[in-house]
Structures are given as structure tokens and as C-alpha cells.
ZAMARGU-4260 file (C-alpha; in steps of 0.2 Angstrom, whole numbers, plus 5000, padded with zeros to 4 digits):
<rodrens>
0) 5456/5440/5460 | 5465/5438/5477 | 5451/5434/5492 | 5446/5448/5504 | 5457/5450/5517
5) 5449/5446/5537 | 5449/5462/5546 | 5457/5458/5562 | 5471/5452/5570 | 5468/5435/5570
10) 5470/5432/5551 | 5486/5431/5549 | 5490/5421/5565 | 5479/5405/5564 | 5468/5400/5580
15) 5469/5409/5596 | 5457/5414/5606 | 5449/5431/5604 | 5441/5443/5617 | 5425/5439/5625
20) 5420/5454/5624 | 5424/5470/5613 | 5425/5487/5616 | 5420/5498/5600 | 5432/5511/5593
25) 5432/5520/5577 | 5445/5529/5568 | 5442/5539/5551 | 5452/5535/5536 | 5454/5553/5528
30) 5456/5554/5512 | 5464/5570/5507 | 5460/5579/5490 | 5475/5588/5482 | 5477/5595/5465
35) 5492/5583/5464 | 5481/5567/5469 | 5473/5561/5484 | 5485/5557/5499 | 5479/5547/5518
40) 5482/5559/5533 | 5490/5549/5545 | 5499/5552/5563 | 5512/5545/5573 | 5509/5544/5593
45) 5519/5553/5604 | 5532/5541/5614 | 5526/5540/5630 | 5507/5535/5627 | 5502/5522/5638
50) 5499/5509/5623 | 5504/5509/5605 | 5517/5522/5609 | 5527/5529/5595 | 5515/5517/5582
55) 5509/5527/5565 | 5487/5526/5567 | 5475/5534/5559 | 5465/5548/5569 | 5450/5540/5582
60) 5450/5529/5598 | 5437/5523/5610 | 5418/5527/5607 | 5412/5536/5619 | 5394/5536/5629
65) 5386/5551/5621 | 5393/5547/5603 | 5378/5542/5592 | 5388/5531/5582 | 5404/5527/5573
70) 5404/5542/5562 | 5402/5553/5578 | 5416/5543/5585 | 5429/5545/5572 | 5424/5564/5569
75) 5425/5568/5587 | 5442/5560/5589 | 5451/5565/5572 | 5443/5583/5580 | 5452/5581/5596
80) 5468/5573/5590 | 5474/5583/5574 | 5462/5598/5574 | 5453/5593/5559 | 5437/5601/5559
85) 5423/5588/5551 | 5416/5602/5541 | 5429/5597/5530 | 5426/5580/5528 | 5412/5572/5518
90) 5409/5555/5525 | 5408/5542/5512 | 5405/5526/5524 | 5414/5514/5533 | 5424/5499/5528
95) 5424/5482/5538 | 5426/5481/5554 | 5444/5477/5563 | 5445/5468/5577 | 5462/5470/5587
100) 5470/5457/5597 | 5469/5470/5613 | 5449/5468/5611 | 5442/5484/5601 | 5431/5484/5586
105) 5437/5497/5575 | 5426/5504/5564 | 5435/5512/5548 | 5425/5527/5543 | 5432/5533/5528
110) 5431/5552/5522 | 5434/5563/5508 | 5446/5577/5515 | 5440/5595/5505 | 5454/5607/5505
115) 5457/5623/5515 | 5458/5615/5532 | 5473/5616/5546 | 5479/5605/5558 | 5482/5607/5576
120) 5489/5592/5583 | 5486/5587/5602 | 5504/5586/5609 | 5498/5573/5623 | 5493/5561/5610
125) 5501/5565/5593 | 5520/5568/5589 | 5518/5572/5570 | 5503/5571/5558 | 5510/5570/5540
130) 5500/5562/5524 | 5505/5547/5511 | 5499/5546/5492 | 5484/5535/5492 | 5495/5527/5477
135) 5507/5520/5491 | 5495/5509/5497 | 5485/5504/5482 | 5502/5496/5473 | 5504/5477/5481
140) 5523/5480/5479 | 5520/5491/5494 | 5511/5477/5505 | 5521/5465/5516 | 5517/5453/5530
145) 5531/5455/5544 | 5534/5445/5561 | 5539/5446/5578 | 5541/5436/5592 | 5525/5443/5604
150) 5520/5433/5620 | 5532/5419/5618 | 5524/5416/5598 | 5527/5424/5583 | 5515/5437/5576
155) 5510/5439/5558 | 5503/5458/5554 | 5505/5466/5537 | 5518/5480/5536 | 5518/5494/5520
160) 5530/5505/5526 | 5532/5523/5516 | 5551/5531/5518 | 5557/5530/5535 | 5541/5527/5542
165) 5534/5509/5548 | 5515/5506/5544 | 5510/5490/5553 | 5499/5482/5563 | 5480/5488/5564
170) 5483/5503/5553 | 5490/5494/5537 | 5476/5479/5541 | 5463/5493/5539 | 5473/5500/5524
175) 5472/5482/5516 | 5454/5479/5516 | 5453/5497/5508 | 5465/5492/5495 | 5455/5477/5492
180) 5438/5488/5491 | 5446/5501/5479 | 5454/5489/5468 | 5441/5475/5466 | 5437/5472/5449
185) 5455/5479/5442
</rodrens>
């Protein structure tokens, strides 16, 4: 059995010093049910957000002072971003933590998505909201570790793209660790 992958950044791009501080975030991994199977909701940021513009993410951001925790977090923001109303999703728990190379702490919360439920997308902040089979990302065939040159060095980041679009980054490092929960002992 393959070793669980380090949720950051950092593991795939050898010593470099992290944050000093970070600042907690937390998205919500939602895990649609469908007669068909279960698929991940996902969006993809408008182009003129101030950072990750244009980058496929899952729904959440920055935790706010009056959120209680994680889960209120990643409910209030998937809320606010696609529409989806949390009485829709049952919360099953969080996977490791993610820490970015731009100093957040992502907490994964991942939920059961119950059918019946519409989407309103926030126009500022999402261009599109569309859903992948959860089958994509649980086949290894589908998982890659790409580069780029980033601050004069090159940067590692796992990459499962899915059509046309380009999963990378944060999102298909969180995706990874999820892979390796769901399929441990396989």
C-alpha cells in the first residue's frame, strides 16, 4: 500500500520554508448522491478574482470571527458561493488538514449531498459550478504530478484533470488525501 500523501503544498517540492503563521480556511468536499452514483460538486472561479482566478476549487474560503468552527465555515461559504443550502448536506467529518503555500490551513469537511437541492451561484466569485464522478478521482490512472516554473523554481502540485477542465493545485491535493482515505485497504 502506497504511504499517505502530506496534505500541503510542500510535499511535493522538498524544503522551503513555510508560513510563520496560518490563517484557517475551510472548504467542504460535497459529495453528491445520484441514482447514477455519487459525483464531487466543484466550481470554477470567475477571471478576475483577486487570487486563484479562473482555478477549479471546491466551495469555502477564510474562517470567519463568528464561525464556531470548520463545519460552520465550509457550510457558510458553500452557502454563499453556489447556494447550496446545508440542509442538504449531512456532514460526515473532515479529512487532514491542507496547508497552502500562500499560508491558509484548509480544513476539508467532507459532506453527503441529499438530492432535491438547487444551485445559485455567486456571479462575483463563481463562473460555473458543474460536478465530476467521485469514480474520476478514485482511479490512480487519473492522478498526475505536473510542474511549472513559479518564483524562479519549479513547482510540483498533483493535477487530475477531468475533460477540458484542469484540477490542480490545493483542490486535487485535498482530492488525494480523500482518495487515499476511501481506498485504503483495497
Amino acid at each position: 500500500m502506497a504511504p499517505p500523501p502530506i496534505g500541503s503544498d510542500f510535499s511535493l517540492n522538498g524544503v522551503v520554508p513555510p508560513p510563520e503563521r496560518w490563517r484557517p480556511a475551510s472548504v467542504l468536499v460535497p459529495l453528491v448522491k445520484h441514482d447514477r452514483g455519487v459525483t464531487v460538486l466543484l466550481t470554477q472561479r470567475t477571471d478576475d478574482m483577486p487570487s486563484h482566478a479562473g482555478q477549479i476549487a471546491f466551495p469555502g474560503g477564510r474562517r470567519q470571527a463568528d464561525d464556531p468552527d470548520a463545519v460552520a465555515t465550509a457550510l457558510r461559504e458553500t452557502e454563499e458561493e453556489v447556494g447550496l443550502s446545508r440542509k442538504f448536506v449531512d456532514v460526515v467529518g473532515s479529512i487532514d488538514l491542507y496547508r497552502t503555500g500562500t499560508g491558509y490551513e484548509i480544513t476539508p469537511v467532507v459532506g453527503v449531498v441529499n438530492p432535491g437541492f438547487t444551485l445559485h451561484a455567486d456571479p462575483r466569485e463563481v463562473a460555473d459550478v458543474f460536478e465530476v464522478p467521485l469514480e474520476h478521482f478514485l482511479d490512480e490512472v487519473n492522478h498526475r504530478i505536473d510542474s511549472r516554473t513559479w518564483q524562479g523554481r519549479e513547482r510540483r502540485y498533483y493535477a487530475m484533470p477531468y475533460g477540458e477542465r484542469y484540477i490542480w493545485g490545493a483542490t486535487a491535493g485535498m482530492l488525494k488525501n480523500l482518495h487515499f482515505i476511501l481506498t485504503a485497504g483495497t
